[in-house]
PDB file of the backbone (N, CA, C, O) and the ligand in Angstrom, with CONECT records:
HET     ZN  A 101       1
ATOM      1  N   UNK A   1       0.846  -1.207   0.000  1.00  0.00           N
ATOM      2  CA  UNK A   1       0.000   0.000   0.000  1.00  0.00           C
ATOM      3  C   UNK A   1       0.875   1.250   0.000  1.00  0.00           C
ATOM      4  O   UNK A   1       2.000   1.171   0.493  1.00  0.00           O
ATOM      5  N   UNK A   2       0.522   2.178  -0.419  1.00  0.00           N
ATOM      6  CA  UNK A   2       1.303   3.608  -1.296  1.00  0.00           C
ATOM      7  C   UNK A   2       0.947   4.833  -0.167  1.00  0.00           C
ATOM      8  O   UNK A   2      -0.041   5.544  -0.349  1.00  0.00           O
ATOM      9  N   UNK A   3       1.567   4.963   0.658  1.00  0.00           N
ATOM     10  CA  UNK A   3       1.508   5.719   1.804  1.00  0.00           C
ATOM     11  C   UNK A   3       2.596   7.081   1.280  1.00  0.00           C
ATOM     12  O   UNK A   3       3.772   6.920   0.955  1.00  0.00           O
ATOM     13  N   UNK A   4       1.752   8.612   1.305  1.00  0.00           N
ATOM     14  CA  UNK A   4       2.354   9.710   0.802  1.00  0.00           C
ATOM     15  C   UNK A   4       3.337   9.731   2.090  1.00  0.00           C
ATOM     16  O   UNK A   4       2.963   9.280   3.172  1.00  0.00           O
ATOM     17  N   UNK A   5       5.186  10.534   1.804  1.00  0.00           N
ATOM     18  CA  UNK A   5       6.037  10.717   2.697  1.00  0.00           C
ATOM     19  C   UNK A   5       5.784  11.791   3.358  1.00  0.00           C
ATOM     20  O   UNK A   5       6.211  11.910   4.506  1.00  0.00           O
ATOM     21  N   UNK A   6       5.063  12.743   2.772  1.00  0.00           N
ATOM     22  CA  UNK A   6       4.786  13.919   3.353  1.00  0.00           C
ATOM     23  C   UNK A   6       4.048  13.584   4.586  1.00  0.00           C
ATOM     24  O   UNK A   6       4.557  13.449   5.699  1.00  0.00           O
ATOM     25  N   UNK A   7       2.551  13.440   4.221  1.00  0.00           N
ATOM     26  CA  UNK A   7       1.487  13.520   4.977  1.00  0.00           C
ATOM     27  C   UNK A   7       1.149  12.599   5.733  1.00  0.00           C
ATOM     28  O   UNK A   7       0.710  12.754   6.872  1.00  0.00           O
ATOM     29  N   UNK A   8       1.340  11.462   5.117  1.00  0.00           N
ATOM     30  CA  UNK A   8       0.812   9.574   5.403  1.00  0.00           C
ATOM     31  C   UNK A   8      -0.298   9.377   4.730  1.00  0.00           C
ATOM     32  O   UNK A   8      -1.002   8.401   4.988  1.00  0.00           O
ATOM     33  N   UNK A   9      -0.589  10.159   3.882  1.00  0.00           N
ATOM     34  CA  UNK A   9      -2.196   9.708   3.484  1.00  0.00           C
ATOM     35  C   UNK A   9      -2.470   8.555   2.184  1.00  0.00           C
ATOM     36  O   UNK A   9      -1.997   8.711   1.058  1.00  0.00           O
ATOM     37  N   UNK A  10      -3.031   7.793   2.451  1.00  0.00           N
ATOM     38  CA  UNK A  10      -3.156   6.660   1.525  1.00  0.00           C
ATOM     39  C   UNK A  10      -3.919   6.795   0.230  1.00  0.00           C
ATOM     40  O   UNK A  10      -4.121   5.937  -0.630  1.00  0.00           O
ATOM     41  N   UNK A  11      -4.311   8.096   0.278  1.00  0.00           N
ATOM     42  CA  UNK A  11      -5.106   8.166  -1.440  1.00  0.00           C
ATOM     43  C   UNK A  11      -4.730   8.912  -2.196  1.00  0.00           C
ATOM     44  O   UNK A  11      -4.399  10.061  -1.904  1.00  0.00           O
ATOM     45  N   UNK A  12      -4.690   8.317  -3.586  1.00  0.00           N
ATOM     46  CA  UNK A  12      -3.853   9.298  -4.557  1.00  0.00           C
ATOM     47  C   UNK A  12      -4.640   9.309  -5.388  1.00  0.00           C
ATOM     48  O   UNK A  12      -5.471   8.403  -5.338  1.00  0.00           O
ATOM     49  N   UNK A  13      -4.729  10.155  -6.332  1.00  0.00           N
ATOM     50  CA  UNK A  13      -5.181   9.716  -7.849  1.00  0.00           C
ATOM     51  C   UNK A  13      -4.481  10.736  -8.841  1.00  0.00           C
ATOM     52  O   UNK A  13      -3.870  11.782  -8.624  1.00  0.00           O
ATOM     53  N   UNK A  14      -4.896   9.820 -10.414  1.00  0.00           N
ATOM     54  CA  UNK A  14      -3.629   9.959 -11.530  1.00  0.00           C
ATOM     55  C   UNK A  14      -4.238  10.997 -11.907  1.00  0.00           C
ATOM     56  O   UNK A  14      -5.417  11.339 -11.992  1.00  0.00           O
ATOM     57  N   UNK A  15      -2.894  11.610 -12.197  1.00  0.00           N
ATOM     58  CA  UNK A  15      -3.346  12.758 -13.084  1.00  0.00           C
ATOM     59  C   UNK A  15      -2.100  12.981 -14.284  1.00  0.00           C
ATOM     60  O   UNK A  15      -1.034  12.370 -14.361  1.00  0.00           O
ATOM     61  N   UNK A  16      -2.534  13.880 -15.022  1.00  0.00           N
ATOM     62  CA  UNK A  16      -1.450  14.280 -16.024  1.00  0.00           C
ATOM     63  C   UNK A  16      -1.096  15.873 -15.896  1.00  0.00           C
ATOM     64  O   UNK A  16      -1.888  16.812 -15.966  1.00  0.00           O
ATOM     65  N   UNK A  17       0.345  15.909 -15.685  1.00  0.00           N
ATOM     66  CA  UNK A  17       0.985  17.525 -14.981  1.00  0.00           C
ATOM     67  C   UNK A  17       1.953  17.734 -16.209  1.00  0.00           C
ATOM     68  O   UNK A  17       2.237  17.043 -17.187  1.00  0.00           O
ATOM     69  N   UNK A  18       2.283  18.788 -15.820  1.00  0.00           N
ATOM     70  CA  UNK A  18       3.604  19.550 -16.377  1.00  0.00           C
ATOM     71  C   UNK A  18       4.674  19.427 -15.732  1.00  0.00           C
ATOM     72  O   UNK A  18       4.789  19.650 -14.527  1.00  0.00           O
ATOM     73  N   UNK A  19       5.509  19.078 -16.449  1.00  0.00           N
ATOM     74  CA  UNK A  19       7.096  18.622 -14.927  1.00  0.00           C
ATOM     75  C   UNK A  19       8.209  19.361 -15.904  1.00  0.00           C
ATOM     76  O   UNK A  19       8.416  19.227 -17.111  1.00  0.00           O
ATOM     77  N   UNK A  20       8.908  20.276 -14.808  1.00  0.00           N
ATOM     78  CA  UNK A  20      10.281  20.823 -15.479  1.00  0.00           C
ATOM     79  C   UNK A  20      11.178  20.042 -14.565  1.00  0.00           C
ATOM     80  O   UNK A  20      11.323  19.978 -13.344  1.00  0.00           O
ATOM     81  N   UNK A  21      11.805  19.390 -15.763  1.00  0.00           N
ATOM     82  CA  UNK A  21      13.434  18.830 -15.460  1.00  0.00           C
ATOM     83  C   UNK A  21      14.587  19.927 -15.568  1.00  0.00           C
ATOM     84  O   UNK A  21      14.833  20.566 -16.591  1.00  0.00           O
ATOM     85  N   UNK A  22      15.333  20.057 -14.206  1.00  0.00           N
ATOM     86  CA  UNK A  22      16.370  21.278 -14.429  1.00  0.00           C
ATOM     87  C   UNK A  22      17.779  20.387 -14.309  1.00  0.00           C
ATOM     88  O   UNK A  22      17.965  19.371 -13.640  1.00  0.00           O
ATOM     89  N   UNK A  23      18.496  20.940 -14.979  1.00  0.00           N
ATOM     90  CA  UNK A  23      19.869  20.729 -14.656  1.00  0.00           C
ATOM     91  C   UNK A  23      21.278  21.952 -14.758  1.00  0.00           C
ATOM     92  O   UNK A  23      21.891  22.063 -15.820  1.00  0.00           O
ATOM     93  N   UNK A  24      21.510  22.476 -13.993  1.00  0.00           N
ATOM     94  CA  UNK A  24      22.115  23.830 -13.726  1.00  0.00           C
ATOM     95  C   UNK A  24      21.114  24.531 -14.221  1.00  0.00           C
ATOM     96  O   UNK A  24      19.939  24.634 -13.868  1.00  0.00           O
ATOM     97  N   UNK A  25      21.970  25.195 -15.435  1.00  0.00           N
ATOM     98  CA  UNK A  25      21.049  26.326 -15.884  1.00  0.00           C
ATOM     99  C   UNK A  25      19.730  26.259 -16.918  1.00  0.00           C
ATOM    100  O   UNK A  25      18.966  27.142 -17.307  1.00  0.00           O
ATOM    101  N   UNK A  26      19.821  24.385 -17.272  1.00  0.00           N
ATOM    102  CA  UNK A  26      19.046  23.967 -18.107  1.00  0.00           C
ATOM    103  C   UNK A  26      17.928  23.570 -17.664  1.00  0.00           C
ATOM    104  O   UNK A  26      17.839  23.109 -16.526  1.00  0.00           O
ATOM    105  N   UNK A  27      16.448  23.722 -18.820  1.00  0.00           N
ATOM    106  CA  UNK A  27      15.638  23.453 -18.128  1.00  0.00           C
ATOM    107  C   UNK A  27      15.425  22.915 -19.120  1.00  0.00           C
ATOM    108  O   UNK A  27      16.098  23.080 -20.138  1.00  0.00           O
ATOM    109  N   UNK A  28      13.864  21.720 -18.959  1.00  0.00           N
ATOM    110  CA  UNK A  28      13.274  21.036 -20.016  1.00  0.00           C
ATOM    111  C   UNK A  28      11.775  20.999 -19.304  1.00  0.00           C
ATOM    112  O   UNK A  28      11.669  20.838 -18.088  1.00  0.00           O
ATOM    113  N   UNK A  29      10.642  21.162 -20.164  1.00  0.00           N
ATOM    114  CA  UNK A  29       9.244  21.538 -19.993  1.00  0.00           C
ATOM    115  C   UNK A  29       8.693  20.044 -20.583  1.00  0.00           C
ATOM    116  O   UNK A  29       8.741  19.781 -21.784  1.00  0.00           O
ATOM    117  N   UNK A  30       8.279  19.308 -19.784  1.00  0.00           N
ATOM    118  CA  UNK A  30       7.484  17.900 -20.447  1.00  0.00           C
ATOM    119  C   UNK A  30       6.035  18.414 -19.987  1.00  0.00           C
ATOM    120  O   UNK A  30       5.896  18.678 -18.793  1.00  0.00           O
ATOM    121  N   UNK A  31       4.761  18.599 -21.007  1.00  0.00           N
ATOM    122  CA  UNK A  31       3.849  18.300 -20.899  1.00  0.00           C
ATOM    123  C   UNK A  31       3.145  16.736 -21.011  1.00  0.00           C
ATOM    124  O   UNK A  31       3.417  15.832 -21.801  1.00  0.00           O
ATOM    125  N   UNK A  32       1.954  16.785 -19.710  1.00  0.00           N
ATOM    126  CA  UNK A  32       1.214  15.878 -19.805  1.00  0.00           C
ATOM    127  C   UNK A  32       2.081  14.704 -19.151  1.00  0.00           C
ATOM    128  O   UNK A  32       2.006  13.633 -19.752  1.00  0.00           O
ATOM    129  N   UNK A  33       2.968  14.741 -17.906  1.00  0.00           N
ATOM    130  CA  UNK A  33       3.328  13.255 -17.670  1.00  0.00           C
ATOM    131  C   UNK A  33       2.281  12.577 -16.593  1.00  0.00           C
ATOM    132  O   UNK A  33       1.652  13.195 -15.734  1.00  0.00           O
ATOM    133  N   UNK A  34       2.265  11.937 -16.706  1.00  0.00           N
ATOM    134  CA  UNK A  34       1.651  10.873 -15.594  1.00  0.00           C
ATOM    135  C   UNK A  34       2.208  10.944 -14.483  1.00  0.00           C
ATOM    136  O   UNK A  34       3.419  11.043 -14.281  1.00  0.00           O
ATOM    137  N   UNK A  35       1.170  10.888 -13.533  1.00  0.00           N
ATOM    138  CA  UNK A  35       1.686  11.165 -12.082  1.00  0.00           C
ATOM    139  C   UNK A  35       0.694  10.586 -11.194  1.00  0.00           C
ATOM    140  O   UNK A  35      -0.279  10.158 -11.814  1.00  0.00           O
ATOM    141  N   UNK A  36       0.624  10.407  -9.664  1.00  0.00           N
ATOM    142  CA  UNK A  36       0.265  10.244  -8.642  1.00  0.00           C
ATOM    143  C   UNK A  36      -0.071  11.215  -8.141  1.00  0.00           C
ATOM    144  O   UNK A  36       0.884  11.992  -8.160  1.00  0.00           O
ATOM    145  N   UNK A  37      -0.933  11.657  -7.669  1.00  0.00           N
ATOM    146  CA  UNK A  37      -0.885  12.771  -6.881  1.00  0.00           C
ATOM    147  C   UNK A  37      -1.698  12.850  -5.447  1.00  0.00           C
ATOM    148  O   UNK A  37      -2.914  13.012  -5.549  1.00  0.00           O
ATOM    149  N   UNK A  38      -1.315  12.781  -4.530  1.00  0.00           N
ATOM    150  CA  UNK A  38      -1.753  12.780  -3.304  1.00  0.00           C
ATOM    151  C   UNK A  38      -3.137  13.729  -2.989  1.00  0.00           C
ATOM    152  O   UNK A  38      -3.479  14.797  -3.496  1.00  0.00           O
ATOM    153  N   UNK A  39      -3.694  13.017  -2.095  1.00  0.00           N
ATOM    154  CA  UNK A  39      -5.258  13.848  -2.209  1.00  0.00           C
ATOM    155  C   UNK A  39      -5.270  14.842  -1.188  1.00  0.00           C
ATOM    156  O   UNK A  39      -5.858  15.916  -1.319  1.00  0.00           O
ATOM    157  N   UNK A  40      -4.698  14.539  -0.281  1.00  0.00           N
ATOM    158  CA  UNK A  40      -4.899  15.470   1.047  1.00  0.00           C
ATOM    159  C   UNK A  40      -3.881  16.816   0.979  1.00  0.00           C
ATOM    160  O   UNK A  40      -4.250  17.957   1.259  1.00  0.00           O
ATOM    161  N   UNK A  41      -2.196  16.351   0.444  1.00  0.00           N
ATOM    162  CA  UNK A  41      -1.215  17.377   0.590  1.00  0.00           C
ATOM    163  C   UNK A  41      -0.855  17.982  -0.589  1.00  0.00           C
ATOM    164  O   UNK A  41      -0.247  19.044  -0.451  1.00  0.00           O
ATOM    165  N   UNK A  42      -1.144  17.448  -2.173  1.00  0.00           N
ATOM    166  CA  UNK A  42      -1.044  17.490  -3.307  1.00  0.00           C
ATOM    167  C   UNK A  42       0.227  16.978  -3.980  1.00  0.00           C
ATOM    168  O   UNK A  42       0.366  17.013  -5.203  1.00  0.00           O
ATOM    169  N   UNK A  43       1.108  16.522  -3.181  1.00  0.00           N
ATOM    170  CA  UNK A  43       2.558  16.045  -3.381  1.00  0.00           C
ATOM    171  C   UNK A  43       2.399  15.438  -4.675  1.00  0.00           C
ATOM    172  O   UNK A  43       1.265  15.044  -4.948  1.00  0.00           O
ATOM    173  N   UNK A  44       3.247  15.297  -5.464  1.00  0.00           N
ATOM    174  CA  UNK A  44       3.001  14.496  -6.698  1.00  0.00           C
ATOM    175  C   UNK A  44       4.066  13.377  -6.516  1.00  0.00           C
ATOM    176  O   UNK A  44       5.055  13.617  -5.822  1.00  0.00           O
ATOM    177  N   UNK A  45       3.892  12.056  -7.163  1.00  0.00           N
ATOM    178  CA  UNK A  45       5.016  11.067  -6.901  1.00  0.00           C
ATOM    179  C   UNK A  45       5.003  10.118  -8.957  1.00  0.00           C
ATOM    180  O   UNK A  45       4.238   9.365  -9.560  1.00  0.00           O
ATOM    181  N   UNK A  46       6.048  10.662  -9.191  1.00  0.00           N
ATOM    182  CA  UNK A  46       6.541   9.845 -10.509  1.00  0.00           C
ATOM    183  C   UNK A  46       7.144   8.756 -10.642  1.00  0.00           C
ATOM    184  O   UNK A  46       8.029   8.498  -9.825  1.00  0.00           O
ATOM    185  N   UNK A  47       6.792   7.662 -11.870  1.00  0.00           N
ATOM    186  CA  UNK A  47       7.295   6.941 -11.530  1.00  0.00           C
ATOM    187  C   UNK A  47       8.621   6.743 -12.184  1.00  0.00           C
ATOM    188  O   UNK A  47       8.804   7.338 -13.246  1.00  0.00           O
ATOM    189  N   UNK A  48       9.732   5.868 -11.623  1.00  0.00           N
ATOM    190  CA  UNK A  48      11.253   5.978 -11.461  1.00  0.00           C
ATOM    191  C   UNK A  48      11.325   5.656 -13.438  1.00  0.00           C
ATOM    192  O   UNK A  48      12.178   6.347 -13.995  1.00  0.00           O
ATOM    193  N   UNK A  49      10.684   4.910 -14.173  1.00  0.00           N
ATOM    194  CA  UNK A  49      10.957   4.380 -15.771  1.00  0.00           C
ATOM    195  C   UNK A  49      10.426   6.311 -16.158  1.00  0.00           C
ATOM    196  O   UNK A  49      11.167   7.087 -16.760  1.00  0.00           O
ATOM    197  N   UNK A  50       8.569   6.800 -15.450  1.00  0.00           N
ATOM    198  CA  UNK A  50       8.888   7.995 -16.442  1.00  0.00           C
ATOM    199  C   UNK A  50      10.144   8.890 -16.127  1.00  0.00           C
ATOM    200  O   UNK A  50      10.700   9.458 -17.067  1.00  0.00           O
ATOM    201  N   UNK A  51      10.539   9.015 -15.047  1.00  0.00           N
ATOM    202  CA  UNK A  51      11.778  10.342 -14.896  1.00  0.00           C
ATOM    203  C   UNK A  51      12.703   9.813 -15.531  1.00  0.00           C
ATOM    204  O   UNK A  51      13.362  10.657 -16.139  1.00  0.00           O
ATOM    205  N   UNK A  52      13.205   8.329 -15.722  1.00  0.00           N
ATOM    206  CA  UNK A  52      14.502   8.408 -16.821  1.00  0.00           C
ATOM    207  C   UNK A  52      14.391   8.557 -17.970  1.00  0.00           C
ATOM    208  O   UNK A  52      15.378   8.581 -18.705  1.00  0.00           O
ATOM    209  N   UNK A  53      12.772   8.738 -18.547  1.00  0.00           N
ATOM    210  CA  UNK A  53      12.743   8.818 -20.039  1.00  0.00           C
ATOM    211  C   UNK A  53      12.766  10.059 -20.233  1.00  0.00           C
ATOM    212  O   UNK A  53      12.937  10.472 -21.380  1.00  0.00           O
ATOM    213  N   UNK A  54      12.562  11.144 -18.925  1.00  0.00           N
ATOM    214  CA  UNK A  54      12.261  12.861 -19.324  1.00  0.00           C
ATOM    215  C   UNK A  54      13.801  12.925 -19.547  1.00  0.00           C
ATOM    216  O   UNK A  54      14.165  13.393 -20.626  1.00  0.00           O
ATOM    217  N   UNK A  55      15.088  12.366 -18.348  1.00  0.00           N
ATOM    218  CA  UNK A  55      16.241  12.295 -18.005  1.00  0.00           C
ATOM    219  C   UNK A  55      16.941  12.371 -19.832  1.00  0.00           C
ATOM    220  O   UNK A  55      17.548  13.288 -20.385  1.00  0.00           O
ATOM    221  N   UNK A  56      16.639  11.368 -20.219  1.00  0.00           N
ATOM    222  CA  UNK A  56      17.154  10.854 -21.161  1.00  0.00           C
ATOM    223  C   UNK A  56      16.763  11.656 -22.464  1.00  0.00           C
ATOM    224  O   UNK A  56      17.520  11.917 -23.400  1.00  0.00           O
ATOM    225  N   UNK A  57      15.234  12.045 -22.321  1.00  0.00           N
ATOM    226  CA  UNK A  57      15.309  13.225 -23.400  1.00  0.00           C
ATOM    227  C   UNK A  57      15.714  14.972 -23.434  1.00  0.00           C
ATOM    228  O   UNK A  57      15.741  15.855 -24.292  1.00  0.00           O
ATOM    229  N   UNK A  58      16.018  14.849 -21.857  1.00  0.00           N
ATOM    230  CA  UNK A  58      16.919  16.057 -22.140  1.00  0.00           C
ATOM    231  C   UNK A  58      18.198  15.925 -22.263  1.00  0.00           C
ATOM    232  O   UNK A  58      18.772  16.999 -22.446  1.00  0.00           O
ATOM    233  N   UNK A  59      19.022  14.786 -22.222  1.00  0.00           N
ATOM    234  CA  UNK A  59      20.433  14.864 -22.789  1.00  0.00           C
ATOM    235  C   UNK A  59      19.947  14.706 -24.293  1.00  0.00           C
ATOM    236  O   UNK A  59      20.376  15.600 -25.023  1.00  0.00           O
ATOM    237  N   UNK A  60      18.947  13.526 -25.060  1.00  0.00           N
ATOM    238  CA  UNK A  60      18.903  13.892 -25.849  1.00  0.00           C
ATOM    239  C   UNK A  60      18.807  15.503 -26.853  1.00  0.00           C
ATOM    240  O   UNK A  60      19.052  15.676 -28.047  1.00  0.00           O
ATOM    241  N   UNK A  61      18.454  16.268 -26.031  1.00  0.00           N
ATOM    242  CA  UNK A  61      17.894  17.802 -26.474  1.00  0.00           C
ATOM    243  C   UNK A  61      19.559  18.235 -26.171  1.00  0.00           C
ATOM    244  O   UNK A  61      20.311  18.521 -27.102  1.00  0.00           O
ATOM    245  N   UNK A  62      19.949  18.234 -24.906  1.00  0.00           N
ATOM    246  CA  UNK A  62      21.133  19.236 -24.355  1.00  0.00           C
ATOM    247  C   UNK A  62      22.371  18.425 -25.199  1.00  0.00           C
ATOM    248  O   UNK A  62      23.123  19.164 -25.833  1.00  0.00           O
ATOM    249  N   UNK A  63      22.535  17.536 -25.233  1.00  0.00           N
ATOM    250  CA  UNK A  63      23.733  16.673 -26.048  1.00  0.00           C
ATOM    251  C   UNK A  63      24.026  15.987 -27.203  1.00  0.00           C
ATOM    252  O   UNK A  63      25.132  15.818 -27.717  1.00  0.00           O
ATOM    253  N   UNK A  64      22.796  15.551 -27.622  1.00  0.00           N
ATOM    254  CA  UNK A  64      22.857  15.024 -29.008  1.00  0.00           C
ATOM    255  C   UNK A  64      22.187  15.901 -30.180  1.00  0.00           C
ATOM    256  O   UNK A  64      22.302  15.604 -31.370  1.00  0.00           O
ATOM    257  N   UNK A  65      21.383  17.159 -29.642  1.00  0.00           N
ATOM    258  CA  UNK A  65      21.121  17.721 -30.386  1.00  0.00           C
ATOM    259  C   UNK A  65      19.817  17.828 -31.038  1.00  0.00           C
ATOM    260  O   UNK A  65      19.586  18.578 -31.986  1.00  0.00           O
ATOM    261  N   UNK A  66      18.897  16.967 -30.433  1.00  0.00           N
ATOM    262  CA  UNK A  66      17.628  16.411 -30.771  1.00  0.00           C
ATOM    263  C   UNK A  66      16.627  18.322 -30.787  1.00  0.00           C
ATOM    264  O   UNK A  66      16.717  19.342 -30.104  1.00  0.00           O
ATOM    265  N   UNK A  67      15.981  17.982 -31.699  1.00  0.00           N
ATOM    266  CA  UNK A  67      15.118  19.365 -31.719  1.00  0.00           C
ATOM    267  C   UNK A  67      13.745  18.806 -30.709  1.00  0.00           C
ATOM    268  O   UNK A  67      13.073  17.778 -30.796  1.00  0.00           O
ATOM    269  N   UNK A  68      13.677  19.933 -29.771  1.00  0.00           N
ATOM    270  CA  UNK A  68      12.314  19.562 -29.321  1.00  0.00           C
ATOM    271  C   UNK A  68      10.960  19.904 -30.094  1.00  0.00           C
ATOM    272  O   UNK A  68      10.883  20.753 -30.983  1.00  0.00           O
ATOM    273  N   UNK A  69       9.659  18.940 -29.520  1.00  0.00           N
ATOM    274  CA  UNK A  69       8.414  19.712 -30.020  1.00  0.00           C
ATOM    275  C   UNK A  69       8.239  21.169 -30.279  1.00  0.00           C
ATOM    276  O   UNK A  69       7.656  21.445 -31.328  1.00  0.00           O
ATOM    277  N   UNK A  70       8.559  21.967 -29.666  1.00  0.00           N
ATOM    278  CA  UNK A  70       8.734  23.441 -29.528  1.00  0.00           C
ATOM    279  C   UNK A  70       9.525  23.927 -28.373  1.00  0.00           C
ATOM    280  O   UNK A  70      10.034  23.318 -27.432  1.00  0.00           O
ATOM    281  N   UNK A  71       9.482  25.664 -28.812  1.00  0.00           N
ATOM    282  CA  UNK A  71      10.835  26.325 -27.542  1.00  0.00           C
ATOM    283  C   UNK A  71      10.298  27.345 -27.302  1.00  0.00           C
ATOM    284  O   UNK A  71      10.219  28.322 -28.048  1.00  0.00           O
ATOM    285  N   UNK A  72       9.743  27.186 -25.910  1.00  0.00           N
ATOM    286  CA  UNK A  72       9.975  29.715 -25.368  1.00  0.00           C
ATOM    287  C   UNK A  72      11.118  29.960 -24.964  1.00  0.00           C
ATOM    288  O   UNK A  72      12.158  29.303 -24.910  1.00  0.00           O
ATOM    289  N   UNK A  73      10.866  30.848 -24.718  1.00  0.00           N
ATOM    290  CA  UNK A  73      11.957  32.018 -24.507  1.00  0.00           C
ATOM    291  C   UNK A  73      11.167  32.339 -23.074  1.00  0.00           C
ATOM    292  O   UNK A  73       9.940  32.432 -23.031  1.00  0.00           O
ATOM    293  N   UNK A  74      12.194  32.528 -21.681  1.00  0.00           N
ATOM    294  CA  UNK A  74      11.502  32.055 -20.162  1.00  0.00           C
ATOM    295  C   UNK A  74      12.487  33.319 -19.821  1.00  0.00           C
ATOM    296  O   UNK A  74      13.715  33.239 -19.865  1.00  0.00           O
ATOM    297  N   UNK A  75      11.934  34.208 -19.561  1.00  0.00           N
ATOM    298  CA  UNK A  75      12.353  36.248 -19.065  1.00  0.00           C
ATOM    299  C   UNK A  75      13.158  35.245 -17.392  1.00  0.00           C
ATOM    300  O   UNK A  75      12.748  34.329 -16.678  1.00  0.00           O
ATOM    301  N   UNK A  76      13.939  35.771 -17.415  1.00  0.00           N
ATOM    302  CA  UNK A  76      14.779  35.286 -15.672  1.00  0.00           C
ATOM    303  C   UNK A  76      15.148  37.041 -15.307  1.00  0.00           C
ATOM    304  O   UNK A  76      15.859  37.855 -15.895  1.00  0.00           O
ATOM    305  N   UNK A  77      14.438  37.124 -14.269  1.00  0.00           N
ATOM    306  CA  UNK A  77      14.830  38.215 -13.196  1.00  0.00           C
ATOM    307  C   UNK A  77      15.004  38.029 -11.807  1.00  0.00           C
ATOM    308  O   UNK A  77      14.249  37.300 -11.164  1.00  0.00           O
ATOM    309  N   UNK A  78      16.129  38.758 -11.208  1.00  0.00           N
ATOM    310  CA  UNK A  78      16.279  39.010  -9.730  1.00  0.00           C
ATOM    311  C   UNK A  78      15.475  39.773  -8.886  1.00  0.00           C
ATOM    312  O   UNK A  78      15.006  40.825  -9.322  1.00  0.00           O
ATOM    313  N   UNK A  79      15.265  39.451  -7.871  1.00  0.00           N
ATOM    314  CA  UNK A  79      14.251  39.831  -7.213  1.00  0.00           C
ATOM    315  C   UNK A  79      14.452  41.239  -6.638  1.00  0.00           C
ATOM    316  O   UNK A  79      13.734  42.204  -6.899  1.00  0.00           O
ATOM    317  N   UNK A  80      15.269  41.237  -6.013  1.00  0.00           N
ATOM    318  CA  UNK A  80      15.892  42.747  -5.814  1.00  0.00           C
ATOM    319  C   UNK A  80      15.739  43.820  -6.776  1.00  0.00           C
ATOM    320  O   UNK A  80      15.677  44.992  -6.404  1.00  0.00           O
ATOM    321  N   UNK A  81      15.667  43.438  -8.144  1.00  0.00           N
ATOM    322  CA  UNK A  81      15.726  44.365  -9.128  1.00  0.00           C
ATOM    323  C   UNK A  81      14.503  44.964  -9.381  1.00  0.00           C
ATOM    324  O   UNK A  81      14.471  46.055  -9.952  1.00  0.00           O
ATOM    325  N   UNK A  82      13.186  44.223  -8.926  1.00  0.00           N
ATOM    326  CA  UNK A  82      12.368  44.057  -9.389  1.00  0.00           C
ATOM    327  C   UNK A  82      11.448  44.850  -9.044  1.00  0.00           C
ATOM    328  O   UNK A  82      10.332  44.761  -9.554  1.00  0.00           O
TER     329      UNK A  82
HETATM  330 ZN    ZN A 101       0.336  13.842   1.147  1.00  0.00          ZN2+
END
């Protein structure tokens, strides 16, 4: 039985989210993954095969060169400035 780490609460249900994979300064935007999502705290929990396939398509994107579905352009400001 699938007990959330956060909360303890035993009910989840699936949903499909938006998950950014970061790595330093890189980011990658996967729409629509599958997820768990806890009912009481909202925690989301993925499973370990989808995060190596997001893993794996952002080296594909950052290293081999792969073009993604599409690209924005994401404004980064400091807060102080602001
Ligand atoms: Zn929870």
């Amino acid at each position: 039985m699938k007990v959330c780490n956060f909360c303890g609460n035993k009910n989840f249900r699936e949903k499909h989210v938006q998950y950014i994979y970061r790595h330093n300064e890189q980011m990658l935007v996967v729409s629509n993954v599958p997820c768990e999502e806890c009912e009481y705290c909202g925690e989301q929990y993925f499973k370990a095969d989808i995060l190596k396939k997001i893993e794996k398509d952002f080296t594909d994107i950052y290293v081999e060169g792969k073009k993604p579905e599409r690209e924005v352009k994401v404004p980064i400001e400091e807060f102080a400035k602001i």
